[in-house]
LUMKOL-976022 format. One line per 2 residues: number of its first residue (from 1); their letters; for each residue x, y, z of C-alpha. Coordinates in steps of 0.02 Angstrom, whole numbers, plus 50000, padded with zeros to 5 digits. Example, Ala and Ser with C-alpha at 12.3 -4.5 7.8 and 13.67 -1.06 7.14 Angstrom:
BEGIN
1 = as = 50615/49775/50390 | 50684/49947/50357 $
This chain:
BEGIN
1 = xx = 51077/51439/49152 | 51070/51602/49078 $
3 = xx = 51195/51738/49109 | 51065/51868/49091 $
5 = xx = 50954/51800/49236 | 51137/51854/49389 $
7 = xx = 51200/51991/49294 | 51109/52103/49409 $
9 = xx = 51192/52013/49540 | 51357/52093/49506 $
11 = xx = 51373/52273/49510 | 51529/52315/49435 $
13 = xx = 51470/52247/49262 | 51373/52395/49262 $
15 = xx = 51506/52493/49235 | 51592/52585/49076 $
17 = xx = 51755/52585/49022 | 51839/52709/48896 $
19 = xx = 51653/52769/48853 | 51599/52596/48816 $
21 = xx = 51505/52444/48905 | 51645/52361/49006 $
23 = xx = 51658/52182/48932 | 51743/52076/49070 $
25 = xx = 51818/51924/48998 | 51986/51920/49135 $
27 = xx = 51884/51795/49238 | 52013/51680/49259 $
29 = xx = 52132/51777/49337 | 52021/51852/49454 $
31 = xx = 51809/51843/49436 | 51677/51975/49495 $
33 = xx = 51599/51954/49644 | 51412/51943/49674 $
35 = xx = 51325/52062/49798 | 51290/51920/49911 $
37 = xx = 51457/51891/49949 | 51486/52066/49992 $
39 = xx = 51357/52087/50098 | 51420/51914/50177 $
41 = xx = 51586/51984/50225 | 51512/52170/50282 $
43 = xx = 51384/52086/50375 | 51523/51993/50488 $
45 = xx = 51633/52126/50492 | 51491/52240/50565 $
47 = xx = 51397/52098/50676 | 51515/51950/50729 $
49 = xx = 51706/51998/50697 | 51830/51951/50809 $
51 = xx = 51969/51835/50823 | 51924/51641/50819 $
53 = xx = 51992/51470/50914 | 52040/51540/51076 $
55 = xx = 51935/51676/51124 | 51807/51663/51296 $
57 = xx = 51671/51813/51239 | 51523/51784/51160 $
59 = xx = 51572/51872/50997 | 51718/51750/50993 $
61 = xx = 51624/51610/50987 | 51485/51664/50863 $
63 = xx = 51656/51719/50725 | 51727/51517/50763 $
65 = xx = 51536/51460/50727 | 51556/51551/50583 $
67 = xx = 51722/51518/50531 | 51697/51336/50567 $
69 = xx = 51513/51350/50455 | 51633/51401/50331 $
71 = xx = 51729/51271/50325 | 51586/51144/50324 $
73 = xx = 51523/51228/50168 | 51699/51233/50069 $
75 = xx = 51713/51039/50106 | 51547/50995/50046 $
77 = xx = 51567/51091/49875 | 51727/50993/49847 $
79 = xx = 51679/50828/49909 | 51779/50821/50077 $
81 = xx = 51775/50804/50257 | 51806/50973/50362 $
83 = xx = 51940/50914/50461 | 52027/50884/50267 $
85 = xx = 52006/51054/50216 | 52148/51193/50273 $
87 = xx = 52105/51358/50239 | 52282/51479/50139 $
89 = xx = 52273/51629/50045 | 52252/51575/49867 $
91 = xx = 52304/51398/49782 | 52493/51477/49749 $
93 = xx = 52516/51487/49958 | 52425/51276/49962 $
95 = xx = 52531/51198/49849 | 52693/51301/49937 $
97 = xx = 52602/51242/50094 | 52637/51041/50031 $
99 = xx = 52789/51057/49957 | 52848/51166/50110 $
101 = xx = 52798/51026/50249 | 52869/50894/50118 $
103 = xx = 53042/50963/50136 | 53033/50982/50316 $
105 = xx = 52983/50800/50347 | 53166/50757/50287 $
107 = xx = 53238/50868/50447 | 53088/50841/50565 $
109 = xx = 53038/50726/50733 | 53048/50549/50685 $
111 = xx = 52850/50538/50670 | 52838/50645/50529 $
113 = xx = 52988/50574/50420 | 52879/50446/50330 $
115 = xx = 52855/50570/50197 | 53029/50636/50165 $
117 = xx = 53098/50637/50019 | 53287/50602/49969 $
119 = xx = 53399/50620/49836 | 53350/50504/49674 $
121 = xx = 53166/50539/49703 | 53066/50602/49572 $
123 = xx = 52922/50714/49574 | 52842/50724/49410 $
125 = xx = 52746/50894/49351 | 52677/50910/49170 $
127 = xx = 52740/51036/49018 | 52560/51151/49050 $
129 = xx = 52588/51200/49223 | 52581/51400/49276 $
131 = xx = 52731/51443/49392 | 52646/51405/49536 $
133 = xx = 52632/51225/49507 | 52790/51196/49451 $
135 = xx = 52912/51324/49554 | 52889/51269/49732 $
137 = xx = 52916/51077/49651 | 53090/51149/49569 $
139 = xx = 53110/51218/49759 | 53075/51052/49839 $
141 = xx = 53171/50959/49733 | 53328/51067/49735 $
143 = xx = 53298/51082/49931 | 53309/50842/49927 $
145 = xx = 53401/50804/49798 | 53250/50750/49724 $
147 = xx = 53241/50741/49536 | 53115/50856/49427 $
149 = xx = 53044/50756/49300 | 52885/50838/49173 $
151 = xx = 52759/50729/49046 | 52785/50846/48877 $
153 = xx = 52659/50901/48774 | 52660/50896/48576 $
155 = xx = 52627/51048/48437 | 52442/51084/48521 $
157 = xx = 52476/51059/48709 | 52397/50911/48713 $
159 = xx = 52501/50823/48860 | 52599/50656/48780 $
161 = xx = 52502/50530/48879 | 52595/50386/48796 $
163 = xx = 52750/50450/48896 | 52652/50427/49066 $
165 = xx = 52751/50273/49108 | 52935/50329/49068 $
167 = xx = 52903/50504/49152 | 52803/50440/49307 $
169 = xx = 52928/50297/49377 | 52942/50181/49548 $
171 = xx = 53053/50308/49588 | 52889/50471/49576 $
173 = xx = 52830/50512/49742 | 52743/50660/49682 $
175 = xx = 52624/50710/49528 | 52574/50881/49522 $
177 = xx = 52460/50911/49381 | 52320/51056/49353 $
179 = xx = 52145/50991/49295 | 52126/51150/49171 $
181 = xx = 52266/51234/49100 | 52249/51423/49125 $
183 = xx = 52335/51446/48966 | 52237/51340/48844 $
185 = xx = 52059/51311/48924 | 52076/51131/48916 $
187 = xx = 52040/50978/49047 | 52172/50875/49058 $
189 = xx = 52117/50686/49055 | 52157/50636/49248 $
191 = xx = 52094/50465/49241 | 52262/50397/49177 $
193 = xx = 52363/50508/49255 | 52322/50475/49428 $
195 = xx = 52298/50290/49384 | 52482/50292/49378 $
197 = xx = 52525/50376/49519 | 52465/50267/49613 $
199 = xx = 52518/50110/49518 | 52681/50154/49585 $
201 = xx = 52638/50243/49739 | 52685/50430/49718 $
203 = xx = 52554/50576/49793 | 52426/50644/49663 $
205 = xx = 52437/50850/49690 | 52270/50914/49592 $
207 = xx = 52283/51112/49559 | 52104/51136/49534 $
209 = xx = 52093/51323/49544 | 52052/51342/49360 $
211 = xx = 51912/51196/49387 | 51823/51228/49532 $
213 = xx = 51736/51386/49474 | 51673/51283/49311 $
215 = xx = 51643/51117/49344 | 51567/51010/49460 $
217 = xx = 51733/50933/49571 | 51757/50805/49690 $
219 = xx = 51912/50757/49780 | 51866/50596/49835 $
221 = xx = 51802/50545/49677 | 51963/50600/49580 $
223 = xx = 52051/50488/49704 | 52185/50630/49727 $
225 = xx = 52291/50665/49901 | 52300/50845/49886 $
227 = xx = 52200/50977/49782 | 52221/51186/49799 $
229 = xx = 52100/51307/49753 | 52081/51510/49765 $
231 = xx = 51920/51601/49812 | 51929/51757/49708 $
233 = xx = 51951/51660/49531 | 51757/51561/49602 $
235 = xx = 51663/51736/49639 | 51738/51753/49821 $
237 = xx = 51862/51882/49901 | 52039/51886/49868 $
239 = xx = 52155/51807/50023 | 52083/51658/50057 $
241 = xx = 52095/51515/49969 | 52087/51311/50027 $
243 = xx = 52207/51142/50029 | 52145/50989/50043 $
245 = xx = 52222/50837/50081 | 52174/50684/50139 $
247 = xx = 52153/50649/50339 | 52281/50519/50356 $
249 = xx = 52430/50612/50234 | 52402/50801/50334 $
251 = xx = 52421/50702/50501 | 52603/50641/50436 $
253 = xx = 52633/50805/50381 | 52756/50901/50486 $
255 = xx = 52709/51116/50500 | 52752/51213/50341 $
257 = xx = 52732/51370/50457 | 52738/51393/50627 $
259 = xx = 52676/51519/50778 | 52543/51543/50887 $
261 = xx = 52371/51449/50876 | 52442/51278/50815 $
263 = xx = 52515/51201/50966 | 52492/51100/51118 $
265 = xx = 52632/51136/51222 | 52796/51242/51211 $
267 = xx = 52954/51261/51301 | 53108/51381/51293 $
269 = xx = 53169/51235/51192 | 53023/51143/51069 $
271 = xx = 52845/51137/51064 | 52718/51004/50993 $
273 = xx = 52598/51037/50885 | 52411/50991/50861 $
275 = xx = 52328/50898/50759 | 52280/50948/50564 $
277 = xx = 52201/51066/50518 | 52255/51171/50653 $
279 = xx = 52429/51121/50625 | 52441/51213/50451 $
281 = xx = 52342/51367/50534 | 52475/51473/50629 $
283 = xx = 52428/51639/50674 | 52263/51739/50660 $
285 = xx = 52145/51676/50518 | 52073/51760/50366 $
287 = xx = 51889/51722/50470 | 51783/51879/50363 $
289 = xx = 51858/51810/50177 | 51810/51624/50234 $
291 = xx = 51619/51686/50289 | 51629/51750/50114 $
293 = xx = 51715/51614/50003 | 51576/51516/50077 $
295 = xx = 51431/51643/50016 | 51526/51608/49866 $
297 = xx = 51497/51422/49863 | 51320/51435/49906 $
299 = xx = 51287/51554/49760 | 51360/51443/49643 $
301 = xx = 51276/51292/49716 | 51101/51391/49705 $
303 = xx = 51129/51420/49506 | 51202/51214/49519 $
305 = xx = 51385/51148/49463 | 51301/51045/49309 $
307 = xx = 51215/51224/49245 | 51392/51308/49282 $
309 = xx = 51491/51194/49177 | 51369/51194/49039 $
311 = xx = 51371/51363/49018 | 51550/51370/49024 $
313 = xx = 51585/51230/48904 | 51454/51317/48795 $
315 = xx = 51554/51499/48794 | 51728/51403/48794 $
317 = xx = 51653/51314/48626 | 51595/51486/48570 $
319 = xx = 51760/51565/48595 | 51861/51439/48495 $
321 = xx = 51743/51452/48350 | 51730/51618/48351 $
323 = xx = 51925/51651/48341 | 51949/51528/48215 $
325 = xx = 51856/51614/48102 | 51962/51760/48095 $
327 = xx = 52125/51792/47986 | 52270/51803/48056 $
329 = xx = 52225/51717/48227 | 52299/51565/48287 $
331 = xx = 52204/51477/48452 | 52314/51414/48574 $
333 = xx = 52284/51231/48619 | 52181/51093/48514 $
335 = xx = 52037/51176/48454 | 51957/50999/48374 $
337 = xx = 51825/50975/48511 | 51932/50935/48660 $
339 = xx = 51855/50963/48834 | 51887/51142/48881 $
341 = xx = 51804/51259/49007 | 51732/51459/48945 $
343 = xx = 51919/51520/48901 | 52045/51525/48755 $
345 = xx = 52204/51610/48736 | 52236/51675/48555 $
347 = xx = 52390/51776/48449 | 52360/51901/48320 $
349 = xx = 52504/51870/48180 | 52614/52025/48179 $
351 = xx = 52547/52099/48337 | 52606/52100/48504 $
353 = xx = 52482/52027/48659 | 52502/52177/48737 $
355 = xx = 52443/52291/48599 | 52301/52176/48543 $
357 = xx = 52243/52192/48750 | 52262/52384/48728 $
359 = xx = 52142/52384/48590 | 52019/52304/48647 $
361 = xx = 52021/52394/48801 | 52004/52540/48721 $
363 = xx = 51836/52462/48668 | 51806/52405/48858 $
365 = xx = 51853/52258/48823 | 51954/52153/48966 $
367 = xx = 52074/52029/48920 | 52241/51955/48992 $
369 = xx = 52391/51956/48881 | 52556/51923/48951 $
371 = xx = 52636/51755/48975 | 52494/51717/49099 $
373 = xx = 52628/51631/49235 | 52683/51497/49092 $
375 = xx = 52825/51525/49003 | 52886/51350/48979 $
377 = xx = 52709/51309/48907 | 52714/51478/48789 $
379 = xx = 52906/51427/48753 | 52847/51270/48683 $
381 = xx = 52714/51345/48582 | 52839/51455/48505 $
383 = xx = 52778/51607/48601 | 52813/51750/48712 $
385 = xx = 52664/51798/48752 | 52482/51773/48698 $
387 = xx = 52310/51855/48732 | 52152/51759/48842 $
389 = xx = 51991/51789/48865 | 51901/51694/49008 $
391 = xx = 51716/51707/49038 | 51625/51641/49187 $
393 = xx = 51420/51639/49238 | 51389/51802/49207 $
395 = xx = 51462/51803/49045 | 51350/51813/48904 $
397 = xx = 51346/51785/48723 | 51320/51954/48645 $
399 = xx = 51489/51997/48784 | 51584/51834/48667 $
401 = xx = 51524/51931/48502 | 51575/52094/48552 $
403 = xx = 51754/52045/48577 | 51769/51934/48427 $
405 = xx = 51688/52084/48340 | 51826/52222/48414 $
407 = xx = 51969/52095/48377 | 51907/52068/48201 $
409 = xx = 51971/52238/48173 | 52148/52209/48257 $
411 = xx = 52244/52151/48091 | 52209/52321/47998 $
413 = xx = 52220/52444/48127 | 52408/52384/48162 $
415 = xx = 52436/52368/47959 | 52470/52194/47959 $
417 = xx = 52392/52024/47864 | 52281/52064/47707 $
């Protein structure tokens, strides 16, 4: 694919910033959104909006056709089966979701208990994980008596996959691993990982929020239990994001949340529940974000996954090159040829993240700097903070040179290096 060939599909890149080009390279934590998905959510909002599930009106049924459409769409992209697909509000609010439901199957009806977990369990993250994959786990575990247990990475981040069997016992019942790190760009090798999970029978948890928007993904394929993913960071709205889990495990899942919409019968004293997906859905849905996550999907299915991750892979290659070429810059992660998606997260010897991102914005240049919601993975590294620039399909070369260009000049404007 060619960036140049969608650009005019997003608007905002139009757009200057401190009298220069804007240069958008933040697109993992949140991406631009094409027009189509705009006009996808305005067009409900004007023509079909109204609440879905339970309404009798005509307008009611036409927003659950299209909520449900929705749905469909989401599964297919991802490999599943609609009923396995439960819509949240980003991937931070799915995994919650699990780990949520997990603890409550130790205090719930008998038919949900087969899931609990007690104290001596282990649930087994790894050393890359951003907060949200690794908090509600320290949560859970705290919650059981379950035992937090991580597989370590070495100097580069590379996860220590000769640890796999002394970190992931018998005793796991849960691996929680992301297939791209958001801090280093790179794909961590499943295959063995979730080869032993299952060996000794814990629950794969796939945070897949930084590899759905790049690369062609599917659930079922992975063999995982659960995967999370967020809308906004794959050119949809903020708000809405998915879970998926596999039929039989979300129908021995006990509610995470509870309320109106997910029930079959209630008393002044208990109520039962229905059956997943509807089970995890309390309350009134995000029905205008879904219409347009799945505008989302279609766009990126019309330029095709394969052409997606090429072009990422292409710009992620780019990136690392780029900023190894430059004094005084040290790339984050193993920068020998490693799988890694279209970002990379840098430091600038002797200058803080957060003045190298001021500089380059300055130039119009967007970049995160911060610990980017991993501080045990920048503690490790021997850092604070570092400095990313993401890309996605709009992203173009001449956008890569630019910023390599602009942070060329970093070292001497803050009087440090040669």
């Amino acid at each position: 694919m060619r960036a140049e060939d969608v650009r005019a599909d997003f608007p905002l890149l139009d757009s200057s910033v401190n009298g220069h080009p804007l240069v958008y390279l933040d697109s993992a934590a949140t991406a631009q959104k094409p027009l189509a998905v705009l006009e996808a959510e305005r067009e409900f909002l004007t023509t079909t909006n109204a609440a879905v599930n339970r309404g009798a009106h005509t307008l009611a049924a036409r927003a659950t056709d299209a909520f449900d459409d929705a749905r469909a769409a989401v599964a297919r992209f991802v490999g599943a089966r609609d009923d396995e697909i439960v819509w949240t509000s980003n991937a931070t609010e799915g995994i919650n979701l699990i780990a949520t439901a997990l603890s409550n199957a130790s205090t719930a009806d008998a038919q949900y208990r087969s899931l609990a977990l007690t104290p001596g369990d282990e649930i087994v993250v790894t050393e890359l994980e951003h907060h949200a994959n690794l908090i509600p786990w320290q949560q859970l575990a705290q919650r059981t008596g379950a035992v937090l247990r991580y597989i370590p990475v070495d100097d580069d981040g590379a996860l220590l996959l000769d640890t796999l069997e002394s970190v992931v016992t018998p005793r796991a019942r849960i691996v929680a691993v992301s297939h791209v790190s958001n801090v280093l760009g790179t794909v961590t090798p499943l295959e063995p990982i979730i080869a032993r999970a299952h060996e000794v029978g814990a629950l794969i948890v796939l945070d897949a929020c930084q590899s759905v928007p790049h690369l062609p993904v599917d659930v079922r394929a992975l063999d995982v239990d659960f995967a999370v993913f967020s809308g906004h960071k794959m050119l949809g709205p903020t708000g809405i994001g998915a879970l998926y889990g596999r039929r039989e495990l979300l129908e021995a899942l006990p509610p995470a949340s509870t309320g109106g919409s997910m029930i079959t019968t209630v008393t002044m004293e208990r109520a039962e529940f229905l059956p997943p997906r509807l089970r995890f859905e309390p309350g009134t849905q995000r029905v205008s974000q879904a219409v347009a996550l799945a505008e989302a999907v279609r766009y990126l299915e019309r330029i095709g996954m394969p052409a997606v991750a090429d072009h990422s892979v292409r710009l992620g290659a780019r990136l690392v090159e780029g900023l190894r070429q430059l004094d005084g810059v040290r790339v984050l992660g193993d920068t020998s040829g490693a799988p890694r998606i279209g970002l990379a997260s840098f430091e600038v010897a002797g200058v803080h993240a957060h003045d190298v991102g001021q500089f380059l914005d300055d130039r119009g240049i967007a970049v995160r700097v911060g610990h980017h919601c991993a501080q045990p993975l920048h503690r490790r590294l021997g850092l604070v903070a570092s400095a990313r620039a993401s890309a996605s399909v709009y992203t173009t070369d001449e956008e890569i040179d630019v910023f390599l260009e602009a942070l060329a000049e970093v070292p001497a404007f803050f009087g440090v290096g040669r």
